[in-house]
N, C-alpha and C positions, 0 to 999 in steps of 0.2 A: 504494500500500500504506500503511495505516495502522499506528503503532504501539500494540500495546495498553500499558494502561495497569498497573503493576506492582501487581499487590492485596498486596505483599509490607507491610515495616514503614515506608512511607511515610504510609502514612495515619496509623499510631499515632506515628510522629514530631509530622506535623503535630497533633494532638489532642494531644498534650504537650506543644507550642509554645505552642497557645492555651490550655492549660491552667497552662502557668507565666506566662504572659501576665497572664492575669485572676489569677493570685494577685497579681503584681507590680501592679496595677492597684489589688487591694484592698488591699493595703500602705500604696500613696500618698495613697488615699482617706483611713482610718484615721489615718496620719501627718500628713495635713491637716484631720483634729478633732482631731487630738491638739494639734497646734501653735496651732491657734482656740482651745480650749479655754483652755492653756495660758497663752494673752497676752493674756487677759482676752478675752472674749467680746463684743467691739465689732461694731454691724451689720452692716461691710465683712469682716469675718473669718463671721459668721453665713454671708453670703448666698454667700457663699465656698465654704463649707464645706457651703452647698445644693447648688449649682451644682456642687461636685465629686463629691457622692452623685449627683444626678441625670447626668452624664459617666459615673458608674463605674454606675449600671445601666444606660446604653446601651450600654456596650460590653460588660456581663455578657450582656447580652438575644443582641448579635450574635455572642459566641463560643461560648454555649451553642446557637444555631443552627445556626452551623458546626460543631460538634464533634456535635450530634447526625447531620448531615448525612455526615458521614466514617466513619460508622457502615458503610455499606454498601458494597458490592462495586466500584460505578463510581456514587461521590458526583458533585454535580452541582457544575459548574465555580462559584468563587466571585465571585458577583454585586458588579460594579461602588459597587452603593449600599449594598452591607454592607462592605465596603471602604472606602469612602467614612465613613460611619458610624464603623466603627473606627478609622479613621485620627483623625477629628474628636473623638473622644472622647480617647483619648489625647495630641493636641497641649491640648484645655481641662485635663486632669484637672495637663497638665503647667502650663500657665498660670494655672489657681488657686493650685498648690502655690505659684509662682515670686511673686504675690499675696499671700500668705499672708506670707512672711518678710519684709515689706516694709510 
């Protein structure tokens, strides 16, 4: 016997999860022009502060996937390399920031 899957408010849980997710994501992004900006605008703070835009639309790209995916009745289990993806994008966006003050 299988159990079914609860169509109740877990789904809109999770879609709120990755939705405060990617806000907090685009916070740190922001927060990491803001601080390049701030200390003068040196190459290493520039390519920085590329590298962290480019990290924060990778992970905008994969939770705007999943959340449109969770739209439906019995969403499709979440794929190992979009996982993968978001996890990589998160530890750089955190590793520029950590670059950045230094």
């Amino acid at each position: 016997m299988t159990a079914d899957r609860d169509p109740g408010l877990q789904p809109e849980r999770t879609r709120l999860a990755w939705r405060r997710t990617t806000l907090t994501a685009t916070v740190v992004a922001l927060l990491a022009g803001r601080q390049a900006l701030h200390s003068g605008a040196t190459p290493a703070a520039l390519v920085a502060v590329a590298l962290s835009a480019l990290a924060w639309l990778g992970f905008l790209l994969v939770a705007h996937r999943r959340v449109s995916v969770l739209g439906v009745a019995r969403p499709e289990q979440f794929a190992p390399r979009g996982a993968l993806t978001a996890a990589l994008c998160t530890v750089a966006l955190a590793v520029f920031a950590a670059v950045m003050l230094f």
